[in-house]
C-alpha positions in Angstrom: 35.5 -75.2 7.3 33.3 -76.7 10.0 32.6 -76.1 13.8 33.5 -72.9 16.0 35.8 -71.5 13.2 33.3 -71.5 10.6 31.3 -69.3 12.9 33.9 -66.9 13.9 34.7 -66.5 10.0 30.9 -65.7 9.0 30.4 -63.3 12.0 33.5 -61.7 11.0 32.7 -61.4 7.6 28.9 -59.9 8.8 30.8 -57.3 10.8 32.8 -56.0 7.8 30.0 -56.3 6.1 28.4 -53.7 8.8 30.6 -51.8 8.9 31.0 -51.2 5.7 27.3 -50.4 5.0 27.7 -48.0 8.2 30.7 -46.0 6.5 28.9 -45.7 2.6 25.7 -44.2 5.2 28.2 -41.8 7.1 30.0 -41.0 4.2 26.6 -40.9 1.9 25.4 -38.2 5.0 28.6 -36.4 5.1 27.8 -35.8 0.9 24.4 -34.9 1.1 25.4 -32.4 4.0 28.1 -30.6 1.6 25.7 -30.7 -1.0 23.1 -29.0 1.3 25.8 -27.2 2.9 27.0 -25.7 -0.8 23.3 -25.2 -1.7 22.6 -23.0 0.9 25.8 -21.5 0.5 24.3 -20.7 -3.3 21.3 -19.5 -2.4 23.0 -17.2 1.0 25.1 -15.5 -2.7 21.8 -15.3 -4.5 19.9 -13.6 -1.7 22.8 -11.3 -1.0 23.3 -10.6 -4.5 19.9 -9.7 -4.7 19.4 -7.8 -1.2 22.5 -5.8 -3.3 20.6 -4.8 -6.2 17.7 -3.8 -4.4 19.8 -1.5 -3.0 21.8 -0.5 -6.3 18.7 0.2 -8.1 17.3 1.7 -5.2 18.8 5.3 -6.0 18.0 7.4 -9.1 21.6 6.9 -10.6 21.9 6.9 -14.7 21.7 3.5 -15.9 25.1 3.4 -16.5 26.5 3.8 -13.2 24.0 1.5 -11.8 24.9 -1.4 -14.4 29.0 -0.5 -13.8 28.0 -1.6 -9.9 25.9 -4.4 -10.9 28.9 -6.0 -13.3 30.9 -5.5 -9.7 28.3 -7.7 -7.9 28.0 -10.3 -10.0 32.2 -11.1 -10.2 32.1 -10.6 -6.7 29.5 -14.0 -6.9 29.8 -15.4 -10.2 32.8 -15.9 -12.4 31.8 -13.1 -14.7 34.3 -11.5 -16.9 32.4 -9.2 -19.0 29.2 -7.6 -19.1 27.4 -5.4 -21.9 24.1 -3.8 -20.5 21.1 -2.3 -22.6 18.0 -0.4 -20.4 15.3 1.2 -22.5 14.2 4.5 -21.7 10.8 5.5 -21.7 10.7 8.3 -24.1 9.9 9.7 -27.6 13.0 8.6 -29.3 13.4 5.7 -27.6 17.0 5.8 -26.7 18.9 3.2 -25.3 21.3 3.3 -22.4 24.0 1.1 -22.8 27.2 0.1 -20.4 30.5 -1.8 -21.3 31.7 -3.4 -18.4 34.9 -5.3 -17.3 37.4 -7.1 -20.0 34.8 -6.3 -23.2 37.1 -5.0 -25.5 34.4 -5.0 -28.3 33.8 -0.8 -29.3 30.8 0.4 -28.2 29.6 1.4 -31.6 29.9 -2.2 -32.7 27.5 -3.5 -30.0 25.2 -0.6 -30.7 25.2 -1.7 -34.7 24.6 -5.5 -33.5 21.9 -4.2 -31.1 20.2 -2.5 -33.5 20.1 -5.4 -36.1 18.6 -8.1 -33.5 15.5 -6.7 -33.3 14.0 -10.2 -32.1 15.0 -8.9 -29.2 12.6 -6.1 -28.2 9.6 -8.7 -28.5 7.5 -10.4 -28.6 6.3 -9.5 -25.1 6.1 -12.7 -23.0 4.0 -13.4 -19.8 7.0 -15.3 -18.1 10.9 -14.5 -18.2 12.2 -15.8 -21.2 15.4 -18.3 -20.5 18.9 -18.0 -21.1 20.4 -18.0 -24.7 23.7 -19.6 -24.1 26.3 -19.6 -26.8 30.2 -21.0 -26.4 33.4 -21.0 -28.9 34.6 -18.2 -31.1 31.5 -18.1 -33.7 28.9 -16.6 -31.5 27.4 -13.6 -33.1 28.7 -11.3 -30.5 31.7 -11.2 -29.2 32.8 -9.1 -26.0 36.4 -10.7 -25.3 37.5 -13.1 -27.9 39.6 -14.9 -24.1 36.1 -15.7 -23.2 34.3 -18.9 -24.4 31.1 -19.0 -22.9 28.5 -16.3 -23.2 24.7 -16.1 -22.0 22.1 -13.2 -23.1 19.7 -12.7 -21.0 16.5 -10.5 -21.9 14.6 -7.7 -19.2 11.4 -8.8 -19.4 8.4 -8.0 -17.3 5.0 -9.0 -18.7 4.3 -5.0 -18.8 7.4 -3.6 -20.4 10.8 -5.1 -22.1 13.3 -2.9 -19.4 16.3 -4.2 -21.9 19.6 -7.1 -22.3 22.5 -7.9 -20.8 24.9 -10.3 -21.9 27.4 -11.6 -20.0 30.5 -13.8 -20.8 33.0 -16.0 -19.2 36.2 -18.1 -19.7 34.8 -20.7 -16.9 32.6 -23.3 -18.1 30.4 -23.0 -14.7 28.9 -20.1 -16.1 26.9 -22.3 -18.4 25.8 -24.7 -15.5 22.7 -25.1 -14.2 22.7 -23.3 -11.1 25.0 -20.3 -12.7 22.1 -19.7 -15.1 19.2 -20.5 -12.6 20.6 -17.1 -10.6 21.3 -15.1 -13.6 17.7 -15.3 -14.7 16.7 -14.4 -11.2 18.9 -11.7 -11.1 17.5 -10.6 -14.4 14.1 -10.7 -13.3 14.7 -8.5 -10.0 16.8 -6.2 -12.6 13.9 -5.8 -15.4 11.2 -4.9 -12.6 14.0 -2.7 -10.9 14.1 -0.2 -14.3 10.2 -0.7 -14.6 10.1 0.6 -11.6 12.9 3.3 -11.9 11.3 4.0 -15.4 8.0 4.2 -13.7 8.9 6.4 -10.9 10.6 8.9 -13.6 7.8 9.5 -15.3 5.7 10.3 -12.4 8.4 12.7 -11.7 8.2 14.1 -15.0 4.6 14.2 -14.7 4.6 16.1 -11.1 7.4 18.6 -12.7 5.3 19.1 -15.8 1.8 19.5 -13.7 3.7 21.8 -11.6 5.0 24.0 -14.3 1.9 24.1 -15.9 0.5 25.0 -12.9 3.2 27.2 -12.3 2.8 29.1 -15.8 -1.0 29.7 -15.6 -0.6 31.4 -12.5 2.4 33.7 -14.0 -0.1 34.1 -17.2 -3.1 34.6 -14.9 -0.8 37.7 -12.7 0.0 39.5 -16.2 -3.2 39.4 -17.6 -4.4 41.2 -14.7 -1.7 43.7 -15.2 -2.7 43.7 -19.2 -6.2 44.3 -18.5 -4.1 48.0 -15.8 -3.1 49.2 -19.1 -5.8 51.5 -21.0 -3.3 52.5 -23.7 -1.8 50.3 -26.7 1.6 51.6 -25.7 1.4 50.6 -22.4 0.1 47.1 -23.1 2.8 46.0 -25.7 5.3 47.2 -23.5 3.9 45.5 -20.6 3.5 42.0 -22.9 7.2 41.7 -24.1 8.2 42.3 -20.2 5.8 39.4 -19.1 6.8 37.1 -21.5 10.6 37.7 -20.7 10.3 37.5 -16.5 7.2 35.3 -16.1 7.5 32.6 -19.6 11.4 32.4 -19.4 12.6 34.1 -23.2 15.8 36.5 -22.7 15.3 38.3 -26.0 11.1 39.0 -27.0 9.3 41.5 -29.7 6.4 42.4 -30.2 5.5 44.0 -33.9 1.7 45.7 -35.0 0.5 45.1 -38.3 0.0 48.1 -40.1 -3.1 47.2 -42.6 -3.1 50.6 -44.8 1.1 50.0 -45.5 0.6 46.1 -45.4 4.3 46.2 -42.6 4.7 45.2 -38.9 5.9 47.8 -36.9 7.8 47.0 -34.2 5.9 48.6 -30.6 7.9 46.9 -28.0 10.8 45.2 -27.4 13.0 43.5 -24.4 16.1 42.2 -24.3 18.9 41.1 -22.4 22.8 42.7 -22.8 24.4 45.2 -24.7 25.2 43.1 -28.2 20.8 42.1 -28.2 20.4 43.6 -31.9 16.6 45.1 -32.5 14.4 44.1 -35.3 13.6 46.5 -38.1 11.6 49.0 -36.9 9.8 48.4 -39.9 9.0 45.1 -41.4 7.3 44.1 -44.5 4.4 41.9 -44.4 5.6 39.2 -46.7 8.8 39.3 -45.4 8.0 37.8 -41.8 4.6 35.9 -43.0 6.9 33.3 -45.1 7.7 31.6 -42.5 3.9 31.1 -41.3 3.5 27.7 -43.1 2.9 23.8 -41.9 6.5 23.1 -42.9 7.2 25.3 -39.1 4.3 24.8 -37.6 4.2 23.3 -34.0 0.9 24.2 -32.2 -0.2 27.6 -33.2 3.5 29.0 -33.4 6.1 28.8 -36.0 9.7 27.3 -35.0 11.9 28.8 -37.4 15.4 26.7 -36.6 18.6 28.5 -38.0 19.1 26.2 -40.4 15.7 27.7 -41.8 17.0 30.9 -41.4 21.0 30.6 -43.7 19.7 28.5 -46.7 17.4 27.4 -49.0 15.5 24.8 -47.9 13.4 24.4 -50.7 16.0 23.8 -53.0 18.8 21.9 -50.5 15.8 19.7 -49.3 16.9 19.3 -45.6 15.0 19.6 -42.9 15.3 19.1 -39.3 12.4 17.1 -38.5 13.1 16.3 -35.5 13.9 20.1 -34.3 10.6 20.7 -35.7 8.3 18.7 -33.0 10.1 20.8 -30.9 11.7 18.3 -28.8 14.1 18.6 -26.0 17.8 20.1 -28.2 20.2 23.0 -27.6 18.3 26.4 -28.9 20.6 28.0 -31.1 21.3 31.9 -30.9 19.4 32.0 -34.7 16.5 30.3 -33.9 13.3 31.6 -33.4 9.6 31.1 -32.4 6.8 33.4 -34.4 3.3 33.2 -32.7 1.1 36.1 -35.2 -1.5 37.6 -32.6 -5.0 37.1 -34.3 -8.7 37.9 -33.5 -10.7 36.2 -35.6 -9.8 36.2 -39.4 -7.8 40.0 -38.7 -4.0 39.9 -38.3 -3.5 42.6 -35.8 0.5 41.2 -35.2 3.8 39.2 -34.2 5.1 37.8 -31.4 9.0 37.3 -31.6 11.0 35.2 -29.5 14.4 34.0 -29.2 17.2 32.8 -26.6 15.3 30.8 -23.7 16.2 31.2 -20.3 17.1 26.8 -20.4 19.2 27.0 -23.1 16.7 24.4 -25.0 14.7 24.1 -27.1 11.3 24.4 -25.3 8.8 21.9 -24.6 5.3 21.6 -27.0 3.2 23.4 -23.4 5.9 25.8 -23.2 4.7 27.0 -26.7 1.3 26.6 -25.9 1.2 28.4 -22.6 3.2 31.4 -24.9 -0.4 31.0 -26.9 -2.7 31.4 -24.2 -0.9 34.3 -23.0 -0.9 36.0 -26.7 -4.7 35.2 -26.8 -5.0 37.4 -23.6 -2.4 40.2 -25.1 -4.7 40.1 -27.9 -7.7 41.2 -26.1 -5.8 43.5 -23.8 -4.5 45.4 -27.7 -8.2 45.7 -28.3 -9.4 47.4 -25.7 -6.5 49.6 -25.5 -7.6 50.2 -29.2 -11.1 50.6 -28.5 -10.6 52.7 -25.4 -8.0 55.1 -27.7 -10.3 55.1 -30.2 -13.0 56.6 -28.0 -10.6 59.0 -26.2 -9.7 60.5 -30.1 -13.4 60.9 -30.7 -13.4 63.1 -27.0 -10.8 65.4 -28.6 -10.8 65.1 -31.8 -13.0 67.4 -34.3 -14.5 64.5 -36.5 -14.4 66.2 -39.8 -10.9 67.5 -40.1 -9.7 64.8 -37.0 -7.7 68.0 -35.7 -8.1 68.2 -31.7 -11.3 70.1 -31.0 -12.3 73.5 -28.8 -12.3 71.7 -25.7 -9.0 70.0 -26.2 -7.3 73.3 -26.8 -8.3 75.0 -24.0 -7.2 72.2 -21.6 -3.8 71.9 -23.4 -3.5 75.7 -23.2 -3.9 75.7 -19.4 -1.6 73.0 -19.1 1.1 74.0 -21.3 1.0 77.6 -19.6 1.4 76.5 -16.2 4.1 74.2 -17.2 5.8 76.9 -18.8 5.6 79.3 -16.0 7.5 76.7 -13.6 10.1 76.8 -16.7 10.4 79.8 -17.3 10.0 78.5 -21.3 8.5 80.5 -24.0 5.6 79.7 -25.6 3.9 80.7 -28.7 0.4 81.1 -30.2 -0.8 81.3 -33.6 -4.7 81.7 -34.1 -5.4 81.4 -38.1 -8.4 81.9 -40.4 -9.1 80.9 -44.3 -9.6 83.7 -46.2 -13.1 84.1 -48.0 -14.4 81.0 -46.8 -17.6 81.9 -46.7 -17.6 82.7 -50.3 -16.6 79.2 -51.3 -19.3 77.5 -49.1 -21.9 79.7 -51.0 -20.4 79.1 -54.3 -19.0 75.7 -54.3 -20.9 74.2 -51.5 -20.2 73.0 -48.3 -19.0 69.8 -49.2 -16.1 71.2 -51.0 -16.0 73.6 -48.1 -14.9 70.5 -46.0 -12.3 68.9 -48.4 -10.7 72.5 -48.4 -11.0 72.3 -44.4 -9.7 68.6 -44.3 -6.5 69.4 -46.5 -5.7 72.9 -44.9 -5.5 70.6 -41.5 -3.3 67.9 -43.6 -1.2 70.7 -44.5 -0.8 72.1 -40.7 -0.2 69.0 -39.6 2.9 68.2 -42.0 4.6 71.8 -41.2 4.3 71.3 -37.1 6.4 69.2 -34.7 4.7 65.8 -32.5 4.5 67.8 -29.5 3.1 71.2 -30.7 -1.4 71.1 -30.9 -3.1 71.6 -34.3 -7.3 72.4 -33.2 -10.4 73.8 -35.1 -11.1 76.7 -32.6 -14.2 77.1 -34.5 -16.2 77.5 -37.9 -13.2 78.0 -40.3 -10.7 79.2 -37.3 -8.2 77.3 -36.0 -5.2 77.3 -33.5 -1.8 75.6 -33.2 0.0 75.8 -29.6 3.8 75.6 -29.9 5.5 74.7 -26.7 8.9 75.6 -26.0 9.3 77.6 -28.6 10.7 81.4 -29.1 8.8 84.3 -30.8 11.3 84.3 -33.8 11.1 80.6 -34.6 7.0 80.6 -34.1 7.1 83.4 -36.9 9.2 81.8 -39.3 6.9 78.0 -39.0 3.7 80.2 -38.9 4.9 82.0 -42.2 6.0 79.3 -43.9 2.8 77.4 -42.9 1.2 80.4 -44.8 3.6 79.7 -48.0 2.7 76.0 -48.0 -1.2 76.6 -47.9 -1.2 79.5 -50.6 0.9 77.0 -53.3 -1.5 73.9 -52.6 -4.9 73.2 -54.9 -7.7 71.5 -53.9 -8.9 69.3 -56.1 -12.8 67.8 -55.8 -15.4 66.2 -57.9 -17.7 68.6 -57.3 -14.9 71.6 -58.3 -14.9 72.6 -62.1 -12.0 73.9 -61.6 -8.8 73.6 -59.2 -9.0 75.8 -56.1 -6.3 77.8 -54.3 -6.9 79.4 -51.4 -5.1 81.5 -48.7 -4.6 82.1 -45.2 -4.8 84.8 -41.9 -2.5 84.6 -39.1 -2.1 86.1 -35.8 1.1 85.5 -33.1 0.9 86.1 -29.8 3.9 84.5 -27.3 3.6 83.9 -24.0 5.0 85.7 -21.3 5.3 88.9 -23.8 2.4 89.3 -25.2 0.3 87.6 -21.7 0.7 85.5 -19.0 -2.7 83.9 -19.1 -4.6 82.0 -21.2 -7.8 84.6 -22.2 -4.6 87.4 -22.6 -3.1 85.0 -24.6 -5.9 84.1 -26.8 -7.1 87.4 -26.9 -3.8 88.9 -28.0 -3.6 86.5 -31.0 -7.1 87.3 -31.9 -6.3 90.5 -32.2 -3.1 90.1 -34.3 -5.6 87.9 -36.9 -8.2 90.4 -36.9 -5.1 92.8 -37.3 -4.1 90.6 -40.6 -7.5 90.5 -41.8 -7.6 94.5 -42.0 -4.3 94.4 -43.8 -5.2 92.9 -46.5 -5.5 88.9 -45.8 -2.8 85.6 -46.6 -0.5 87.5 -43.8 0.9 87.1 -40.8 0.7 89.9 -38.0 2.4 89.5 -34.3 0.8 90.9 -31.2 3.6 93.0 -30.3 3.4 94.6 -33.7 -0.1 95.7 -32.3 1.3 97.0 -29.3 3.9 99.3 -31.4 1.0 100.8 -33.3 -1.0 101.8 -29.9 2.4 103.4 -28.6 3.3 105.3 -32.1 
C-alpha cells in the first residue's frame, strides 16, 4: 500500500503501539503500588503485632497466660492454628513452663516427653537467631493437630540466654512463605529478649526480697541478742531463745533441750508452741537417741533436716532418699519434719535446738537455716554466761565443802521467809541440828573423814527435804533447814525421820578401817509460837538442840516442850 493510506496505517499502528506500552506502564504502576501497598500493609501487622507483645510481656503474668495471649495475636495476624510454647525458668531445677494453645489436641505429657528427648534444642548458644525449621505432611516428629500440614519451630535465642521454643502449625500453606516466616522470626526475637528480660527482672526481685529478708532477719537476730545478753539466769535465757525464734525467725512449734554430761540425756528447758494438740518432747531424752540423726546424710549447713520420710522407716535398709528435700529447696514442710541445729562451743556439746511447723508452710530456704545458726551461736554465749554468772552466784551462797547454802544465805532467807509469812499469816518451822561427837571423829579419824561424814550428812538432808524448804551449814558441824509453809506437827515428823535416815546410813572412806555410823541432835522451834522474829526464832531452836544434847543426844526436842518445863 502506497501514498496517504500507507501513512495513516503506520501512524495508526504507532498509536496502538503507544498506547499499548502506556497501559503495560499504568498497569505495571498500578502492580507495583499493590505490592507496596500489601507490603506496607505486612509490615503496619508486624509492627502492631509487635507494639502488642511489648505490651503482653510487659506485665509480670505466668508464662502461660502470657503465651495463651500471644497464640491470640498471632491468629489475629497470621493464619495460625496452633501453638505449643516452652519458656525456661531461671532456677535450680530448671523447670520449664509450657502452654498448649488453640486446636493442639496433642496431651501435654506427650510434648513434654518429645521436649525432653530433643535436647539439640537447648544449644548450642548462637550469636544470631537461629532460622525457622519448617516441616509439612503427616511424618513430622511432632505433631499438634494431625488437620494441620505445615509446621515451623522456632527457637528463643538471645546470644545471652536460650529463653525457650515455640512451634506453631497451620493448614495454610502461607505459613511456610517467605514473609510468614520472616515475621515469625522477628516475633521470636522480640519474645526471647521479652523473657530475658522478664527472667532478668525476677531475679533482681528475688535478689531485693532475699537482701531484704536477710536484712530483715539480722536486725530481728540483732534485737534478741540484746534481750539474751537481759537475762543473767540459764532459765531465763532458754526461755527467752525458743520465744525469739518462734516471733522473730518464723517457726510455730520450737525446743530447746540441755545436755546433761554426768547422765549423757538432753533435757528439755524450754519450749513454745502454738495450739492445744502441739505435743511436747520428752522431758528427758537420751543422747544417742537425738544425735543419730546428726550425720552428712541430713546435713544442710550446720543443721540437720530430718524429712518425715526419715523419721517412719528405715532408710538404711529401703535405700530412698529424698535428695532433693535434702538441699532444702523450696517444698511443702510436712507436720513430721524437723530441723536439729546442736548448740556447740568449741568441741563441748552444751545442746539442741528443735524446730518444726514454719510459719510459710515450706520448706525454708538454705539462709533461713543459716540465719537460725547465727542466732544459736549468740544463744550459745548468752547459756554461758548465764552459766558462769550462776556458777558464781552458788559460790556467794553456797558452803564449798558440803555445797549446802552457807551462814549468810540463811539469815537473808530467814528474814525473808518471816516477813513473807507474817503477810500470810503461814506457819513456819525451824530445825537447828548438830552431829553428835563430832569432835571425837575429827581427832580420831581425821579431818578429812570429818568432811566425807559432813558431805554425806548434807546428801542425806538434802534427799528428806522439799525444793523450796533451805538446807545451810550454820557453822562448824551445825546446821539449819528453814521449812516454809509448814505446820509444827508436819516439821516434827520430817525432822524425826531426817534423824532415822542419818542414824541407819555408814560412811564409808579410805582412810576409815572400819564403817562409821553416826547420829544426830535436833531442835524445833515454829514461827509465830515459839517467836515472831528471827533472833527469837533462832534462839528458841538453839535452845531446843542444846535441850536434846542434855537428854541424851540422836533426839529431837521442840521449843514449846521447853516452855512446858519452865511452867511445870
Amino acid at each position: 500500500m502506497n501514498g496517504p493510506g500507507a501513512l495513516a496505517t503506520l501512524g495508526f499502528a504507532a498509536l496502538l503501539a503507544a498506547a499499548g506500552f502506556l497501559g503495560w506502564a499504568v498497569l505495571r504502576k498500578v502492580s507495583e503500588a499493590r505490592r507496596r501497598t500489601a507490603e506496607l500493609a505486612r509490615k503496619n501487622r508486624e509492627l502492631r503485632t509487635l507494639r502488642e507483645l511489648s505490651v503482653l510481656f510487659s506485665g509480670v503474668g505466668p508464662d502461660e497466660e502470657v503465651f495463651a495471649r500471644l497464640f491470640e495475636t498471632l491468629r489475629a495476624a497470621l493464619p495460625v492454628r496452633a501453638l505449643a510454647a516452652v519458656s525456661y525458668d531461671e532456677d535450680p531445677d530448671g523447670r520449664a513452663s509450657v502452654t498448649l494453645s488453640g486446636e493442639v489436641t496433642l496431651e501435654r505429657r506427650t510434648f513434654l516427653d518429645w521436649l525432653a528427648s530433643r535436647r539439640d534444642l537447648e544449644g548450642p548458644f548462637l550469636p544470631v537467631s537461629p532460622a525457622p525449621r519448617v516441616e509439612k505432611g503427616p511424618a513430622r516428629d511432632l505433631v499438634l493437630n494431625a488437620r494441620c500440614t505445615h509446621q515451623v519451630l522456632l527457637p528463643l535465642q538471645t546470644p545471652a540466654v536460650i529463653a525457650g521454643l515455640f512451634v506453631v502449625e497451620s493448614d495454610d500453606p502461607a505459613i511456610a512463605e517467605p514473609q510468614t516466616l520472616s515475621v515469625l522470626s522477628v516475633v521470636a526475637d522480640h519474645v526471647a529478649l521479652s523473657l530475658q528480660d522478664r527472667n532478668l527482672r525476677r531475679q533482681m526481685q528475688a535478689v531485693n526480697e532475699r537482701l531484704q529478708g536477710r536484712a530483715d532477719t539480722l536486725q530481728r537476730i540483732l534485737e534478741v541478742s540484746n534481750e539474751l545478753k537481759a537475762n543473767l539466769s540459764t532459765e531465763g535465757v532458754v526461755s527467752s531463745m525458743v520465744r525469739a525464734v518462734q516471733k522473730s525467725l518464723g517457726w510455730n512449734t520450737v525446743t530447746l533441750s540441755l545436755y546433761d554430761r554426768t547422765e549423757n540425756v538432753f533435757e528439755r528447758r524450754a519450749h513454745a508452741g502454738n495450739g492445744p494438740d502441739v505435743l511436747l518432747p520428752p522431758a528427758r531424752t537420751p543422747r544417742d537417741e537425738l544425735a543419730r540423726w546428726f550425720s552428712e546424710r541430713y546435713r544442710i549447713s550446720k543443721s540437720y533436716f530430718v524429712t518425715h520420710i526419715d523419721r517412719s522407716r528405715d532408710v538404711e535398709s529401703s535405700g530412698r532418699i529424698d535428695r532433693r528435700r535434702r538441699t532444702a529447696a523450696a517444698g511443702t514442710w510436712h507436720p513430721d519434719d524437723r530441723i536439729y541445729l546442736p548448740l556447740t562451743a568449741g568441741d563441748q556439746l552444751v545442746g539442741v535446738l528443735e524446730v518444726t511447723e514454719p510459719f510459710s508452710g515450706k520448706v525454708p530456704r538454705l539462709e533461713d537455716v543459716q540465719a537460725l545458726e547465727i542466732f544459736a551461736n549468740q544463744a550459745v554465749t548468752a547459756i554461758q554466761s548465764a552459766r558462769a554468772y550462776e556458777a558464781t552466784q552458788q559460790m556467794s551462797v553456797r558452803d564449798s565443802l558440803t555445797e549446802a547454802f552457807n551462814h549468810r544465805y540463811f539469815q537473808e532467807t530467814l528474814a525473808k521467809e518471816l516477813t513473807r509469812h507474817e503477810r500470810s499469816g503461814h506457819p513456819l518451822a525451824l530445825v537447828m541440828l548438830d552431829i553428835d561427837d563430832f569432835k571425837k571423829i575429827n581427832d580420831h579419824f581425821g579431818h578429812p573423814v570429818g568432811d566425807v561424814v559432813l558431805r554425806g550428812l548434807v546428801d542425806e538432808m538434802t534427799k528428806g527435804v522439799r525444793e523450796m524448804d533451805t538446807v545451810a551449814r550454820y557453822g562448824g558441824e551445825e546446821f539449819a533447814i528453814v521449812f516454809p509453809e509448814t505446820t509444827p506437827e508436819k516439821a516434827w515428823f520430817v525432822a524425826d525421820r531426817l534423824r532415822t535416815r542419818v542414824a541407819s546410813r555408814v560412811f564409808v572412806s579410805p582412810e576409815l578401817p572400819h564403817p562409821l555410823a553416826i547420829t544426830i541432835s535436833l531442835g524445833l522451834a515454829c514461827y509465830p509460837d515459839d517467836g515472831s522474829s528471827k533472833r527469837q526464832l533462832i534462839d528458841r531452836a538453839d535452845q531446843a538442840l542444846y535441850q536434846a544434847k542434855r537428854s541424851g543426844k540422836n533426839c529431837l526436842v521442840t521449843a514449846s516442850s521447853l516452855a512446858d518445863l519452865r511452867a511445870f
